[in-house]
C-alpha positions in Angstrom: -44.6 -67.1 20.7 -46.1 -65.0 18.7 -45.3 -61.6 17.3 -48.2 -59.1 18.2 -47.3 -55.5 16.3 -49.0 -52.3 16.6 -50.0 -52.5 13.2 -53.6 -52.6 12.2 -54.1 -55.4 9.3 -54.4 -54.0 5.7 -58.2 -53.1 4.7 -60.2 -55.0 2.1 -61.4 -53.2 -0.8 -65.0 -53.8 0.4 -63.8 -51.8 3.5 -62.8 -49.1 1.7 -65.2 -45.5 1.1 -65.2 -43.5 -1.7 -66.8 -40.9 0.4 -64.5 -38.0 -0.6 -64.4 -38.6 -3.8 -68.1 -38.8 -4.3 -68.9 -35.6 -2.3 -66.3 -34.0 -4.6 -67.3 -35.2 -7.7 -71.3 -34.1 -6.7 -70.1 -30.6 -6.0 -68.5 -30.2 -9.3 -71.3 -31.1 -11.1 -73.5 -28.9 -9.1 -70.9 -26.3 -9.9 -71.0 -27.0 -13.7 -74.8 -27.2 -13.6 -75.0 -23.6 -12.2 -72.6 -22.3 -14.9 -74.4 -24.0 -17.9 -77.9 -22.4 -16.3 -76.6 -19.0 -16.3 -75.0 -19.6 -20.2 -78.4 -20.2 -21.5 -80.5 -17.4 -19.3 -77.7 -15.0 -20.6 -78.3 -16.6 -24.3 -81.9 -16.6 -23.6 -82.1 -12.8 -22.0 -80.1 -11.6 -25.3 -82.1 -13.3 -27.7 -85.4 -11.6 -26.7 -83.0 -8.3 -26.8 -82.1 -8.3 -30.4 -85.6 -9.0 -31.1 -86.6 -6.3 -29.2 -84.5 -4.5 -31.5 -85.5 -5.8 -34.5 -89.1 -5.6 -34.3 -88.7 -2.1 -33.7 -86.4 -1.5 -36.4 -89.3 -3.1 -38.7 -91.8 -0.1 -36.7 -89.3 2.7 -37.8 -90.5 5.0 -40.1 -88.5 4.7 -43.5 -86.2 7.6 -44.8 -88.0 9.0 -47.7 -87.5 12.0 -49.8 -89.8 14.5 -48.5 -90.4 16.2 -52.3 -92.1 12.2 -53.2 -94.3 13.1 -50.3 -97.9 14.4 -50.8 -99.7 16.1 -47.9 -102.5 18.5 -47.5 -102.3 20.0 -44.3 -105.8 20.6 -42.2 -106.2 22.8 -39.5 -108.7 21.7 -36.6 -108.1 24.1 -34.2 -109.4 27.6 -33.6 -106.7 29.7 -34.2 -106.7 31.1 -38.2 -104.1 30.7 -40.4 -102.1 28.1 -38.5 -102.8 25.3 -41.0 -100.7 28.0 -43.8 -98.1 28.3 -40.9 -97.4 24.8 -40.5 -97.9 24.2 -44.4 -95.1 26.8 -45.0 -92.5 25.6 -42.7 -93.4 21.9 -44.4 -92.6 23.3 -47.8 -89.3 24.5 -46.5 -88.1 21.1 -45.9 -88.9 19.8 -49.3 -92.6 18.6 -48.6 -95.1 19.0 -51.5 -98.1 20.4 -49.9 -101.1 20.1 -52.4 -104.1 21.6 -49.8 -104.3 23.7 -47.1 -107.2 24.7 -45.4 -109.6 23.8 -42.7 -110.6 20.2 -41.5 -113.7 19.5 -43.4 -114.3 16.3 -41.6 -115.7 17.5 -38.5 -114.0 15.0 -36.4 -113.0 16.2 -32.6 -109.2 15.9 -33.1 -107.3 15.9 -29.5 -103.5 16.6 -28.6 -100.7 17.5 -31.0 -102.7 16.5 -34.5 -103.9 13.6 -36.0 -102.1 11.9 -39.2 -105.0 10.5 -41.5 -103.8 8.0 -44.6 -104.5 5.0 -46.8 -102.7 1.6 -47.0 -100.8 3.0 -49.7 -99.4 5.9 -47.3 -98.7 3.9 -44.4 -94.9 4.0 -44.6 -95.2 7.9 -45.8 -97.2 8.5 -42.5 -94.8 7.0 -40.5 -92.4 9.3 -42.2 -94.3 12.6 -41.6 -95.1 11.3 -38.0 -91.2 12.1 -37.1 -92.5 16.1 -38.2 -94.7 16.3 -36.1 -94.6 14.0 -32.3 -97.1 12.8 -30.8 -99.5 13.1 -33.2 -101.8 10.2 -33.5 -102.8 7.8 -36.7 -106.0 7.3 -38.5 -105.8 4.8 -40.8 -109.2 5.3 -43.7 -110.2 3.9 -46.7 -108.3 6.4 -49.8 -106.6 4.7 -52.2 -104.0 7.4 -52.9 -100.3 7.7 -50.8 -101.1 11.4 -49.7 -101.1 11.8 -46.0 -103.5 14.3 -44.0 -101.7 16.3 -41.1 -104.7 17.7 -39.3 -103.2 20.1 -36.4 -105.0 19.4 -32.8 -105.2 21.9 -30.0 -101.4 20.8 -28.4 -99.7 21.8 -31.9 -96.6 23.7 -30.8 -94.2 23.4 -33.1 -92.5 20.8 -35.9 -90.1 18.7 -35.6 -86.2 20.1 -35.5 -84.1 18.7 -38.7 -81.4 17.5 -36.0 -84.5 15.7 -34.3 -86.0 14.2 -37.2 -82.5 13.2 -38.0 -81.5 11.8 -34.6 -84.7 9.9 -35.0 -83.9 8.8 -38.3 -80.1 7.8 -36.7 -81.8 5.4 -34.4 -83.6 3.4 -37.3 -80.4 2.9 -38.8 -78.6 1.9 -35.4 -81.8 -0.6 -34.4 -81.7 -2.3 -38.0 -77.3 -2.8 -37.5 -78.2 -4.6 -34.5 -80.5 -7.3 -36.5 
């Protein structure tokens, strides 16, 4: 006689399926995968932004003393006595205006003015440039630091203190991030 049970006989090892685990083990790795791609596209994103920042807290025009400053102020519009007007309200804020008169150069200035310098006043016309907005550069060939401002036919007024401050602010903010 022999005893017949209900009982299904004991698997092998070989019979057995990691299955589960496997499946398991794939999706945490998939999981881990996506986190580690969005550490380094954060880390990459964040990267470019600080040098963002700090290339243009290298562009930012320095803080300078405007009574170091030189400028002779060029008027090449038609309308008389503005280059005086704009030379006076310069003087006001310190500048040292050593010319004033009309733009001997002959060159067709367009927009707000044009801010003409040597290597030497590079930095300075960077400066002056936060006077007067939107006025364009023309690099030339002097040797000296002085700066042209040449007023164009869009000249409506300089620069506020508080703007040229605020302005100045942000240099100082973009070169904390770096």
């Amino acid at each position: 006689m022999s005893e017949t049970s209900d009982r299904r006989p004991p698997r092998t090892k070989r019979d057995r399926r990691p299955m589960i685990p496997v499946i398991l083990l794939l999706v945490l790795a998939l999981a881990a995968l996506g986190v580690w791609w969005n550490v380094f596209r954060d880390a990459e994103a964040m990267a470019q932004d600080t040098a963002a920042a700090c290339s243009t807290a290298a562009e930012a025009p320095p803080s300078l003393d405007p009574t170091t400053v030189e400028l002779r102020v060029l008027n090449a519009t038609d309308t008389a006595g503005l280059a005086q007007t704009v030379a006076t309200t310069l003087q006001s804020r310190g500048f040292v205006v050593t010319e004033i008169a009309n733009d001997p150069t002959g060159r067709e200035v367009t927009g707000v003015g044009e801010l003409r310098f040597g290597a030497r006043g590079a930095s300075t016309a960077n400066y002056v440039g936060l006077y007067l907005p939107g006025a364009t550069d023309y690099p030339d060939t002097r040797t000296t630091a002085v700066v042209d401002v040449v007023i164009g036919p869009e000249y409506a007024d300089l620069a506020t203190q508080d703007q040229v401050a605020a302005a100045l602010g942000a240099e100082v903010s973009a070169s904390a991030a770096c």
